[in-house]
ROFINU-862952 format. One record per residue: residue number from 1; residue in one letter; x, z, y of N, C-alpha, C in turn. Coordinates in steps of 0.2 Angstrom, whole numbers, padded with zeros to 4 digits. Layout:
SITE    n  res    n_x    n_z    n_y   ca_x   ca_z   ca_y    c_x    c_z    c_y
SITE  NUM    a      X      Z      Y      X      Z      Y      X      Z      Y
...
END
This chain:
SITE    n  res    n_x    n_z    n_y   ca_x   ca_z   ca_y    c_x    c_z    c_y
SITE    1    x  -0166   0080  -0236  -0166   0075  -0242  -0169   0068  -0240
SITE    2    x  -0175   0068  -0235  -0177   0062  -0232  -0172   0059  -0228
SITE    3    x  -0168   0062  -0225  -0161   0059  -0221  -0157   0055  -0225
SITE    4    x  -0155   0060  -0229  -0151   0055  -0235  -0153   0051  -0238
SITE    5    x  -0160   0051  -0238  -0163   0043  -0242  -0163   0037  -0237
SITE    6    x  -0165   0041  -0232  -0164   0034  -0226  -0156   0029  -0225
SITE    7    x  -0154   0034  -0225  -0147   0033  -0222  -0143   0029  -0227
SITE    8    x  -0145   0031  -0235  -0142   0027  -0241  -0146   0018  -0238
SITE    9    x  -0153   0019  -0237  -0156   0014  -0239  -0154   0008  -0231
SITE   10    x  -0151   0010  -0226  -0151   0009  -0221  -0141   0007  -0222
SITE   11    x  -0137   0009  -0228  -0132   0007  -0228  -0131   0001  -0233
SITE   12    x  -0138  -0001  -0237  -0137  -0005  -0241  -0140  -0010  -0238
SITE   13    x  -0143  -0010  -0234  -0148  -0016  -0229  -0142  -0019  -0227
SITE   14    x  -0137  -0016  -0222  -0130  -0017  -0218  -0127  -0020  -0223
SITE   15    x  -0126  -0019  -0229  -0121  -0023  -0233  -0123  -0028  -0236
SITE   16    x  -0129  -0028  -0237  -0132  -0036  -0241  -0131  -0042  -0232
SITE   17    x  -0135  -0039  -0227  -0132  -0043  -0222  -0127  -0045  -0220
SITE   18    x  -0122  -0041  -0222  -0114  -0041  -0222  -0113  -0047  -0226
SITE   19    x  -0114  -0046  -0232  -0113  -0050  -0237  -0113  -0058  -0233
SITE   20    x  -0121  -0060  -0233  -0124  -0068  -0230  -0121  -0067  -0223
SITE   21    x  -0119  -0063  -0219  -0114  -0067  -0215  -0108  -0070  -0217
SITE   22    x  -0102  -0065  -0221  -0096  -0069  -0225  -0098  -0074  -0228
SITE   23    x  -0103  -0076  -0232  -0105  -0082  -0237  -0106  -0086  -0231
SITE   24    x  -0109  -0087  -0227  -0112  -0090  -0221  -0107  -0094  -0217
SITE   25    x  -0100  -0090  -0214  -0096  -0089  -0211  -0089  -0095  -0217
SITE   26    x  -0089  -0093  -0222  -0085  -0097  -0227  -0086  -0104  -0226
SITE   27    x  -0095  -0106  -0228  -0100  -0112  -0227  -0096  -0115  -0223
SITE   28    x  -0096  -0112  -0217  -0095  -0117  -0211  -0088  -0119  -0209
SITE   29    x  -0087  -0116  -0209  -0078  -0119  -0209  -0074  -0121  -0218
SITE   30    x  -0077  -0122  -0222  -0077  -0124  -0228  -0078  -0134  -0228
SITE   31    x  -0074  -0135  -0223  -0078  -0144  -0222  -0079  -0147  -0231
SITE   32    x  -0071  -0146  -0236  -0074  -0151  -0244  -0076  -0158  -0240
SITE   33    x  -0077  -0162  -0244  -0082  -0169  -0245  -0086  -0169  -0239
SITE   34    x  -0090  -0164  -0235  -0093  -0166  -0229  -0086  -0167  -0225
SITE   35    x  -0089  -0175  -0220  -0085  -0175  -0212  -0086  -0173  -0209
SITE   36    x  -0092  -0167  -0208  -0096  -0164  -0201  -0090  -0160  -0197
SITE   37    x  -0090  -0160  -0191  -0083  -0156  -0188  -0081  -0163  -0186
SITE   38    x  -0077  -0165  -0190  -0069  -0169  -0192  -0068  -0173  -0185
SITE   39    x  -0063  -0171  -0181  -0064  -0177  -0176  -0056  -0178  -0173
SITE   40    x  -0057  -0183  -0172  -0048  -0188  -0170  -0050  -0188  -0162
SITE   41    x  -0043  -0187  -0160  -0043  -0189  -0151  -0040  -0194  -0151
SITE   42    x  -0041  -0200  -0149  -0036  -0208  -0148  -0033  -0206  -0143
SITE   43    x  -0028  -0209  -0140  -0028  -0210  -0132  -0025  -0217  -0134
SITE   44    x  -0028  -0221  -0126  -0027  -0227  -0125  -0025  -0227  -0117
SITE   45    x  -0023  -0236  -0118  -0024  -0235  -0109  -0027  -0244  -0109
SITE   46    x  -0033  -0242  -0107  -0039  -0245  -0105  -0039  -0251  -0099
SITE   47    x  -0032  -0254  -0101  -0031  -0260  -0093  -0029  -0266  -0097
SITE   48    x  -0030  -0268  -0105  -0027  -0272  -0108  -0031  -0277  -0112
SITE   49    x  -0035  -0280  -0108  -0040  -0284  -0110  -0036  -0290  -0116
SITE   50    x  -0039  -0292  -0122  -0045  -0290  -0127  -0043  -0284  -0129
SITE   51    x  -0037  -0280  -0129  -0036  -0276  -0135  -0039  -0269  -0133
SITE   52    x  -0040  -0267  -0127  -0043  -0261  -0122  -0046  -0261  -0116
SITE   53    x  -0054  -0261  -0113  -0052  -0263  -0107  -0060  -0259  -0107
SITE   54    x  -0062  -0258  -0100  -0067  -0254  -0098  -0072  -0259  -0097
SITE   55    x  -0080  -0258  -0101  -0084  -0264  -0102  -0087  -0262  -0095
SITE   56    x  -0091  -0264  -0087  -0094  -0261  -0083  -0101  -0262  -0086
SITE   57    x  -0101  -0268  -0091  -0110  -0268  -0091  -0110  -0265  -0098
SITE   58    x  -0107  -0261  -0100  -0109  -0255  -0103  -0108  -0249  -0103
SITE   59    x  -0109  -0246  -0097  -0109  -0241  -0095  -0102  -0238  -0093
SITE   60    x  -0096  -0244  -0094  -0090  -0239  -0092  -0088  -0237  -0099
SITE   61    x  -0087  -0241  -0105  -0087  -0237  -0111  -0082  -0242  -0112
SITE   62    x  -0077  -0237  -0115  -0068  -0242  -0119  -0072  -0246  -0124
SITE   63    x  -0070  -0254  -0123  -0070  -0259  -0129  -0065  -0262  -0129
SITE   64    x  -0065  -0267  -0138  -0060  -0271  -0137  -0059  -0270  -0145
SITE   65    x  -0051  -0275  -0147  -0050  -0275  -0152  -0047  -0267  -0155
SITE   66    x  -0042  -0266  -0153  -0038  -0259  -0155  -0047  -0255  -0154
SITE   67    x  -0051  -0256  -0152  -0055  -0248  -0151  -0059  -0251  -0157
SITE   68    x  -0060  -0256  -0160  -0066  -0258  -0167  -0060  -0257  -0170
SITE   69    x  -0052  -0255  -0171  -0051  -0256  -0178  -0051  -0247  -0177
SITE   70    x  -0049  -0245  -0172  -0049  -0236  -0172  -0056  -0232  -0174
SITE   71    x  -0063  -0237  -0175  -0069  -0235  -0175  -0068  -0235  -0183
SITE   72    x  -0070  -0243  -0185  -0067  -0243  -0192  -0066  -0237  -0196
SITE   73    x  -0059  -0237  -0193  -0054  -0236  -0199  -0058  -0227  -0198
SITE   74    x  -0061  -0225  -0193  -0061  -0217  -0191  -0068  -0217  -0196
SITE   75    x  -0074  -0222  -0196  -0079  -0220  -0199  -0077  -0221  -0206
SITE   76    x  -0073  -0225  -0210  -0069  -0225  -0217  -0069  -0218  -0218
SITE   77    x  -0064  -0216  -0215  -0061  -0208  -0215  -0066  -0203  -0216
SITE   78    x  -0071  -0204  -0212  -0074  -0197  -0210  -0075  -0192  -0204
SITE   79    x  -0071  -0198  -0199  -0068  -0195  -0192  -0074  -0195  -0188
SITE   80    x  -0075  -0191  -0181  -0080  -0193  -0177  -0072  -0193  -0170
SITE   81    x  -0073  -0200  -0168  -0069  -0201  -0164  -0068  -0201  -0155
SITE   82    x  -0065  -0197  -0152  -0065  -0197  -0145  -0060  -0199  -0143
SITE   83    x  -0061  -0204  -0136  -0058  -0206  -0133  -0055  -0206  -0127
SITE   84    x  -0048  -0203  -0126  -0046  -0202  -0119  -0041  -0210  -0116
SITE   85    x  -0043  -0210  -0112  -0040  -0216  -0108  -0034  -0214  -0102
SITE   86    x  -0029  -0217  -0103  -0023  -0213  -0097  -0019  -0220  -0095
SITE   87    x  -0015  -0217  -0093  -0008  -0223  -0091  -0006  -0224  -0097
SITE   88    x  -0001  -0231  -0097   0002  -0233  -0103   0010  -0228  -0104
SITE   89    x   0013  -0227  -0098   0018  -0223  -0099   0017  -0215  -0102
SITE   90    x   0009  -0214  -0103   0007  -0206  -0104   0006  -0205  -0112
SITE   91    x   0007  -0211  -0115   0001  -0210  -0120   0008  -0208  -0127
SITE   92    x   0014  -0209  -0127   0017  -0207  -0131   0018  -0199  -0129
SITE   93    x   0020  -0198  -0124   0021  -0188  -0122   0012  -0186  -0124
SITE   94    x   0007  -0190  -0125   0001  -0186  -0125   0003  -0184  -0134
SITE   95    x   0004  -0187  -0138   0005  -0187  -0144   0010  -0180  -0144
SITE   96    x   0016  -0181  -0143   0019  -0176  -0143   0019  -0170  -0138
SITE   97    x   0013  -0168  -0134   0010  -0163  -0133   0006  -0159  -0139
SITE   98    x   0004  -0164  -0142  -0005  -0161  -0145  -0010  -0163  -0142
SITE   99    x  -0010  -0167  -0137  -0015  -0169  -0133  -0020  -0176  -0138
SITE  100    x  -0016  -0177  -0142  -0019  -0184  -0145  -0017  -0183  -0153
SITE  101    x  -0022  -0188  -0158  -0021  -0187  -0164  -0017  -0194  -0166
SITE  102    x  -0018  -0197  -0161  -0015  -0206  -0163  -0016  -0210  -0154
SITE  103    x  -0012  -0213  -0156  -0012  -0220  -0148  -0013  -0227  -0153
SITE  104    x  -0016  -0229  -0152  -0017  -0237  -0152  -0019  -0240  -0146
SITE  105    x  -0016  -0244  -0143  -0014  -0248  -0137  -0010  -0251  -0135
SITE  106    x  -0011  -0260  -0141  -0007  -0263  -0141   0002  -0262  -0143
SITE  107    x   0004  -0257  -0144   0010  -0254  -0142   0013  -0258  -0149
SITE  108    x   0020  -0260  -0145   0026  -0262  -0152   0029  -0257  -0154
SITE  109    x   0030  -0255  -0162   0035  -0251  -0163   0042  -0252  -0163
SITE  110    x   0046  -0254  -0158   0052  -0254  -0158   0055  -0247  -0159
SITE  111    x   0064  -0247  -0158   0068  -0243  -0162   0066  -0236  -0157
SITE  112    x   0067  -0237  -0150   0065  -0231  -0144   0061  -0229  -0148
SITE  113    x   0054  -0231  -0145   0048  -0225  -0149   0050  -0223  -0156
SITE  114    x   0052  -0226  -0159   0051  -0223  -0167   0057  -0217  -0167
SITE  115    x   0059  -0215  -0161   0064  -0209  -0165   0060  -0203  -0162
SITE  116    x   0053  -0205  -0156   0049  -0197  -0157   0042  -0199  -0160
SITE  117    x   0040  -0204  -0162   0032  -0205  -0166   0034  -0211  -0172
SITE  118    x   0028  -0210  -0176   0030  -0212  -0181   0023  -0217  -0180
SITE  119    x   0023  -0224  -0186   0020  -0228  -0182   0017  -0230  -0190
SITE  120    x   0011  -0235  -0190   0007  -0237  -0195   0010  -0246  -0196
SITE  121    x   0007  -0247  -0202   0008  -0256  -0202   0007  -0258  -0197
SITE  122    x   0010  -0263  -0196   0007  -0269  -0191   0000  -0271  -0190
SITE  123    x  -0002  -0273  -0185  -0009  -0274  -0187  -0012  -0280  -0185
SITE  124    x  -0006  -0281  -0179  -0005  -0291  -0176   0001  -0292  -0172
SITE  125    x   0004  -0298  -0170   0010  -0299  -0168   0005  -0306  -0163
SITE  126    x   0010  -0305  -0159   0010  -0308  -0153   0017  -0311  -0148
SITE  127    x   0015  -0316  -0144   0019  -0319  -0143   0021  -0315  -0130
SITE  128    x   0026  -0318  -0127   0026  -0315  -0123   0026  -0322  -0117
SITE  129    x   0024  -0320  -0113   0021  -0325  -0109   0025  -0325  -0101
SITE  130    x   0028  -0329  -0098   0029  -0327  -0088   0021  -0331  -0087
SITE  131    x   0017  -0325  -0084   0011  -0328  -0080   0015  -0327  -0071
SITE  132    x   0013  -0333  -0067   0013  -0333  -0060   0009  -0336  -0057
SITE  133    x   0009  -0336  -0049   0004  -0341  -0044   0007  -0345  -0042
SITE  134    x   0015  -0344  -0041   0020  -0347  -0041   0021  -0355  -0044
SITE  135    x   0018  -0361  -0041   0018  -0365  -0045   0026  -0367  -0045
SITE  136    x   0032  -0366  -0042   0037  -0367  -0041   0042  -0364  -0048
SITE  137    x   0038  -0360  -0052   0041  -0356  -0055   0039  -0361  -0062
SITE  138    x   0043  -0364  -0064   0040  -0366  -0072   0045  -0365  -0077
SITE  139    x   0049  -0360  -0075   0055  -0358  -0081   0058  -0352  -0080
SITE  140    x   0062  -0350  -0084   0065  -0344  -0082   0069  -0343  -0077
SITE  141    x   0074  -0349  -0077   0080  -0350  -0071   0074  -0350  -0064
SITE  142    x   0068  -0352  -0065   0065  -0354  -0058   0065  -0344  -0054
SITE  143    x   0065  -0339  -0059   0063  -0332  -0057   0071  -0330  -0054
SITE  144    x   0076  -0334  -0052   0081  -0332  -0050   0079  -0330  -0042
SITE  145    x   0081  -0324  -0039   0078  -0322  -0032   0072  -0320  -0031
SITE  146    x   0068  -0320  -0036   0062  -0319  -0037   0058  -0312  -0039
SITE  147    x   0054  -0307  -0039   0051  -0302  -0041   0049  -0301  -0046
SITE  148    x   0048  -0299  -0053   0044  -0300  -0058   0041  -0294  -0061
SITE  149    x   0037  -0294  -0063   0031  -0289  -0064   0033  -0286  -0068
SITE  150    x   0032  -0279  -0072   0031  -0278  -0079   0027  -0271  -0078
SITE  151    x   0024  -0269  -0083   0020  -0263  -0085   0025  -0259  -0087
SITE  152    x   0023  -0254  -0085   0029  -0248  -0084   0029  -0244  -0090
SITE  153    x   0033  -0245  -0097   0037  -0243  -0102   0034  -0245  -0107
SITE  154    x   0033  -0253  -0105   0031  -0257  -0110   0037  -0262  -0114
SITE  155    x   0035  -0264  -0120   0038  -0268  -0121   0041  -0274  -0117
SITE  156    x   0037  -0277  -0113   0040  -0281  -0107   0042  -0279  -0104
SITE  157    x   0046  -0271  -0102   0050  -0270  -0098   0056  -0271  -0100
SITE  158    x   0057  -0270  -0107   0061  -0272  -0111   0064  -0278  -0110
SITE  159    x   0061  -0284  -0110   0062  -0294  -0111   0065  -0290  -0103
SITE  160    x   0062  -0289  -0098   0064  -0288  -0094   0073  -0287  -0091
SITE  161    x   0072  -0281  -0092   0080  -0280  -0095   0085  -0284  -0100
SITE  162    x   0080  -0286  -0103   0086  -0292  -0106   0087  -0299  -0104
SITE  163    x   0081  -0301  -0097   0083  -0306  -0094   0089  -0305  -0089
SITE  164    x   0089  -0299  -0086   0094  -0295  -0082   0100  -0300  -0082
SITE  165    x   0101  -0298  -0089   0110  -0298  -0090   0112  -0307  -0087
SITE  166    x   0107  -0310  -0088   0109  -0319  -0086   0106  -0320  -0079
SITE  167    x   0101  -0316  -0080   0099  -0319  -0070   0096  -0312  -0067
SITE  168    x   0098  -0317  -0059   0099  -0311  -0055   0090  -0312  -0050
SITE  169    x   0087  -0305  -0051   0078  -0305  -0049   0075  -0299  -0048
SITE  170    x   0072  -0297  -0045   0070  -0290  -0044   0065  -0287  -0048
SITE  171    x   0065  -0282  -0053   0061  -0281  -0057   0053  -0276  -0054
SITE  172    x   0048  -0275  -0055   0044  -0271  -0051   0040  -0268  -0056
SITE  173    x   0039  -0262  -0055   0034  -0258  -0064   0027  -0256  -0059
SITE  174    x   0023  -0257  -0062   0016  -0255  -0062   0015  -0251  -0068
SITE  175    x   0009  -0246  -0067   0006  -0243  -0071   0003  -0247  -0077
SITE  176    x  -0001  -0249  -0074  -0008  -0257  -0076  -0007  -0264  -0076
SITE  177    x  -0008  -0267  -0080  -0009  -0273  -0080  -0010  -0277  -0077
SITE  178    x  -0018  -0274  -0075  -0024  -0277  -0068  -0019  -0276  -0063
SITE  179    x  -0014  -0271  -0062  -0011  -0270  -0056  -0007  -0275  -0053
SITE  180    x  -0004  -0277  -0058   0001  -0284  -0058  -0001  -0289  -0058
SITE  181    x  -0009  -0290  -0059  -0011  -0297  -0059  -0011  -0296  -0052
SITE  182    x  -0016  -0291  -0048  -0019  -0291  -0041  -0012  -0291  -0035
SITE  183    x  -0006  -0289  -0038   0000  -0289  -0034   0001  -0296  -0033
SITE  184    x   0001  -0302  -0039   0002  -0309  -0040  -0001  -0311  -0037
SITE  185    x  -0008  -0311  -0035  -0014  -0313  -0032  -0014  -0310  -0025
SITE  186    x  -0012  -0307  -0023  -0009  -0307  -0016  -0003  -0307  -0015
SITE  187    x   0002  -0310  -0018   0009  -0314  -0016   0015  -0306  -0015
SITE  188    x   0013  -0302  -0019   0017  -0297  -0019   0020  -0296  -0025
SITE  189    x   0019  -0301  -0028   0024  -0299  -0035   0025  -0307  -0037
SITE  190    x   0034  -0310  -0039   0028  -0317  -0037   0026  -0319  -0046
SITE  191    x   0031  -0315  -0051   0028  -0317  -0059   0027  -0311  -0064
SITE  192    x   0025  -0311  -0069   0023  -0306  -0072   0025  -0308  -0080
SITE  193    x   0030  -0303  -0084   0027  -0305  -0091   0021  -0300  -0094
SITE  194    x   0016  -0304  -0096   0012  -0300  -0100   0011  -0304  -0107
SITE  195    x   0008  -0300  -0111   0007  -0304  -0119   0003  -0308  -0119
SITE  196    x   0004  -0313  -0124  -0002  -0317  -0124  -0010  -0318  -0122
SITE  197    x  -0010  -0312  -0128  -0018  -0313  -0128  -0022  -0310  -0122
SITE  198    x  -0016  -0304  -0119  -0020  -0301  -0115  -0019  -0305  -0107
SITE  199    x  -0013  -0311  -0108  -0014  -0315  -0103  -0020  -0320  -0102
SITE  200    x  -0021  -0322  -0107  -0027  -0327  -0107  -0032  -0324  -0104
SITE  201    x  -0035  -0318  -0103  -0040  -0316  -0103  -0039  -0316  -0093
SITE  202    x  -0033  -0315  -0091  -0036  -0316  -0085  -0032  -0321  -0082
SITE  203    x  -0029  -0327  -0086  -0029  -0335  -0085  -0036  -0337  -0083
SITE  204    x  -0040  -0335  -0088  -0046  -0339  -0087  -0049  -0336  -0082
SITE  205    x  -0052  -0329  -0078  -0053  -0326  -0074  -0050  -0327  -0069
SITE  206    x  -0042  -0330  -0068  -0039  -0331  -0061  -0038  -0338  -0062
SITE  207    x  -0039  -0343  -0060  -0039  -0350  -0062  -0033  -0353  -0056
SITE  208    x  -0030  -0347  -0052  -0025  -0350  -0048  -0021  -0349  -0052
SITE  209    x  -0019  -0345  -0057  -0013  -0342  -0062  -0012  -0345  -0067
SITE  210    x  -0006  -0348  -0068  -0003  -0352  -0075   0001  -0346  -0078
SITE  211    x   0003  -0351  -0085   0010  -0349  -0087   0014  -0353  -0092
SITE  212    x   0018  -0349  -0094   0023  -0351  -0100   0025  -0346  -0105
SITE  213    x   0029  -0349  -0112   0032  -0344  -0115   0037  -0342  -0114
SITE  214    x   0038  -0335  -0114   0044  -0332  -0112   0049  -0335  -0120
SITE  215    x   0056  -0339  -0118   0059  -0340  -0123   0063  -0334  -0126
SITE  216    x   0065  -0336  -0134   0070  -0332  -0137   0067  -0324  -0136
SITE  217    x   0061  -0321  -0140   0058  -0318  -0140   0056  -0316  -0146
SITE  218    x   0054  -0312  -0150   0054  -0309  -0156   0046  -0310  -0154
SITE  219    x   0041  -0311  -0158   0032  -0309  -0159   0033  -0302  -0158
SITE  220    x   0028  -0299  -0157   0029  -0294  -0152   0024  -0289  -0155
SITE  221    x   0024  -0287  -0163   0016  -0284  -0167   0016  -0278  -0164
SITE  222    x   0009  -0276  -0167   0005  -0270  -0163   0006  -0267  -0169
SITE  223    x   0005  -0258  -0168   0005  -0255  -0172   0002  -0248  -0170
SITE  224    x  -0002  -0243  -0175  -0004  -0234  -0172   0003  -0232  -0171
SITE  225    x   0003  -0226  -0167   0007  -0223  -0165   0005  -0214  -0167
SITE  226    x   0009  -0210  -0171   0004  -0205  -0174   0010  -0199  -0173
SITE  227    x   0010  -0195  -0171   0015  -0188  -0172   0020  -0187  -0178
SITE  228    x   0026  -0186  -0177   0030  -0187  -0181   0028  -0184  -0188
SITE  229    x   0030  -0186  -0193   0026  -0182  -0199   0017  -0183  -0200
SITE  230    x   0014  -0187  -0197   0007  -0185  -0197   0006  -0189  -0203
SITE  231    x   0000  -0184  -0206  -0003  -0187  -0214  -0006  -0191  -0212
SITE  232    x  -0009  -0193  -0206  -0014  -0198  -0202  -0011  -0204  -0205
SITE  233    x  -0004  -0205  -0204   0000  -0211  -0204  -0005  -0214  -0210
SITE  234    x  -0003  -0213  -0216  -0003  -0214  -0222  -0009  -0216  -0223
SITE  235    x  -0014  -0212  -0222  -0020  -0213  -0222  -0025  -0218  -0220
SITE  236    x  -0020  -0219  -0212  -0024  -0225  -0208  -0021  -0233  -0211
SITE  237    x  -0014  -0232  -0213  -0012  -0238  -0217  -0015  -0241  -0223
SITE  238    x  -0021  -0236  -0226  -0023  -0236  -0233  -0029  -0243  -0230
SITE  239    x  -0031  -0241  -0225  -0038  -0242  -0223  -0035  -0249  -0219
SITE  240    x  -0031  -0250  -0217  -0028  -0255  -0215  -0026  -0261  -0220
SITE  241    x  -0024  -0260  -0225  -0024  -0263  -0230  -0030  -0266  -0232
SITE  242    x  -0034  -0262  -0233  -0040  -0262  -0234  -0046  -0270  -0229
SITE  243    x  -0044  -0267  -0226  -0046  -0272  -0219  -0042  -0278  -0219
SITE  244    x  -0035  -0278  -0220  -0033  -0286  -0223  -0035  -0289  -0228
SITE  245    x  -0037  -0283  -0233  -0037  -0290  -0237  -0044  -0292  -0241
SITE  246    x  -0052  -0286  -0238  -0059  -0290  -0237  -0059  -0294  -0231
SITE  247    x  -0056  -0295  -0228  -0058  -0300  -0221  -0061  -0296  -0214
SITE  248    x  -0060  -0285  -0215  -0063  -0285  -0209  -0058  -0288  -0202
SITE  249    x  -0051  -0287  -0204  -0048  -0288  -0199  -0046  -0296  -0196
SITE  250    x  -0046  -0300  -0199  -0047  -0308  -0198  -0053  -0307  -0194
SITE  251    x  -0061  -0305  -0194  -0066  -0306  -0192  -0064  -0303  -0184
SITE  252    x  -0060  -0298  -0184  -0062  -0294  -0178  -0056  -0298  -0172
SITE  253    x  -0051  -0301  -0177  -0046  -0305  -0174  -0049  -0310  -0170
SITE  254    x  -0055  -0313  -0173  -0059  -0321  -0172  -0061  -0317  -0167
SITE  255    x  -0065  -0312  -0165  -0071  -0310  -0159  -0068  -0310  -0155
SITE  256    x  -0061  -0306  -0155  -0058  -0304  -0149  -0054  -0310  -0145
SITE  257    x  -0050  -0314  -0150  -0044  -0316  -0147  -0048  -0323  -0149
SITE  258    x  -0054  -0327  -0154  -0055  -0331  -0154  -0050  -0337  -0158
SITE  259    x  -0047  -0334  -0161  -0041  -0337  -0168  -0043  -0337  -0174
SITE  260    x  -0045  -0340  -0181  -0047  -0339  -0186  -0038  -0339  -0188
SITE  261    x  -0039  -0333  -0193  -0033  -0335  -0199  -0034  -0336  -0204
END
C-alpha cells in the first residue's frame, strides 16, 4: 500500500513539472510584441566609401550611410542586426541562398537583378563619373585604346558595355573598388567608372586623380535588395517613408555625402 502511495505521489510531481516545462517552452519561442530573438542578416560589401567601408579607427567595424539606414530601419522594426561583409559579385546569390535576409550596398535596381530579387523604394540616386591619373584623358573619345576599370557586376559594368558599342578599349573588373583606385595609381588601369559620391571620397584621398561625368547616363538610385516575395520588402519601405518624410534620411544624406536637400 506504501508503494502505491509513493508511486501516485511521485507521478504527480512528474506531471506538474511536465506541465512548467510546456508552459516555459511555449514562453520562449512565443516572441508576440517582444523583439528579443529577432535578428536580420544584411550582407554588404564593405569597399564603398560613404555608403559602406571598414572604419580602422574603430575597431574594423562596417560604417557608412546604407549601414545607419539598415540600423535605423532594423531598430524601428524590432531587429537585432548582423552584418556579413563579402564581394559585391556575392551579395545577390547570398540572398538567394538563405545566407542573407536583405543586401544593401549601394546596388541599383535595374531590370537583370530584379528578375531574381525584389528590391525596396529608392533611397538615393546618383550620378556616374570616369575617374583617372591620366591627365590626357578628359573625355570619353580620349578612353579609346585605353583600359578602364569597373567593379565586377556592378552597375558600371554596365555604362561599360554600353560604351563598347562606339569605342574601341579594354574593359578590366575587379572585385573592390579600392582595387581599381590602387590599379590606377600604379598605372595599371588607366580609368575607372565609379559613382559619384563614392568617387569623391577617394578624389580627395588621392589628389593625383581627377574626373568627369560620364555623359548620357540615367542617375543611378540605390535601393534594398530582399528575397523574392520577402514580407521584409514591404516593411522596410514603411520605415523608409517614414524617414523621408521626418527628416531622418535628409540628415544622414547631409553626414555622409555632405549635400542638404
Amino acid at each position: 500500500m506504501k508503494r502505491n502511495f509513493l508511486s501516485i505521489y511521485f507521478i504527480i510531481i512528474i506531471a506538474i513539472l511536465a506541465g512548467c516545462g510546456a508552459v516555459e517552452e511555449k514562453s520562449s519561442s512565443d516572441t508576440g510584441s517582444d523583439s528579443s530573438g529577432k535578428k536580420l542578416i544584411m550582407a554588404t560589401s564593405a569597399d564603398y566609401p560613404p555608403y559602406e567601408f571598414v572604419d580602422t579607427a574603430k575597431g574594423g567595424d562596417v560604417v557608412g550611410f546604407d549601414i545607419d539606414i539598415a540600423n535605423h530601419i532594423a531598430k524601428e522594426l524590432g531587429y537585432e542586426l548582423e552584418i556579413k561583409d563579402m564581394d559585391f559579385n556575392g551579395l545577390i546569390p547570398a540572398l538567394d541562398s538563405g545566407k542573407a535576409d536583405f543586401v544593401i550596398a549601394g546596388m541599383t535596381p535595374n531590370e537583370e537583378r530584379k528578375k531574381t530579387v525584389d528590391f525596396s523604394d529608392e533611397y538615393y540616386a546618383a550620378q556616374q563619373l570616369i575617374v583617372t591619373k591620366d591627365k590626357s584623358i578628359k573625355s570619353v573619345e580620349d578612353l579609346e585604346g585605353k583600359t578602364l576599370g569597373v567593379q565586377l557586376a556592378s552597375i558600371q559594368e554596365k555604362e561599360a558595355d554600353k560604351l563598347l558599342k562606339e569605342h574601341k578599349f579594354e574593359v578590366v573588373q575587379r572585385n573592390k573598388v579600392t582595387e581599381l583606385v590602387q590599379e590606377m595609381k600604379s598605372n595599371r588601369v588607366d580609368a575607372a567608372i565609379i559613382e559619384d559620391a563614392v568617387a569623391y571620397e577617394f578624389l580627395k584621398k588621392n589628389k593625383e586623380l581627377s574626373s568627369f561625368a560620364l555623359p548620357n547616363t540615367d542617375a543611378a538610385g540605390s535601393a534594398i535588395a530582399f528575397p523574392k516575395d520577402s514580407e521584409l520588402t514591404s516593411e522596410f519601405n514603411k520605415e523608409l517613408k517614414k524617414m523621408k518624410e521626418d527628416g531622418t534620411l535628409d540628415k544622414l544624406i547631409e553626414k555622409w555625402f555632405g549635400v542638404k536637400k
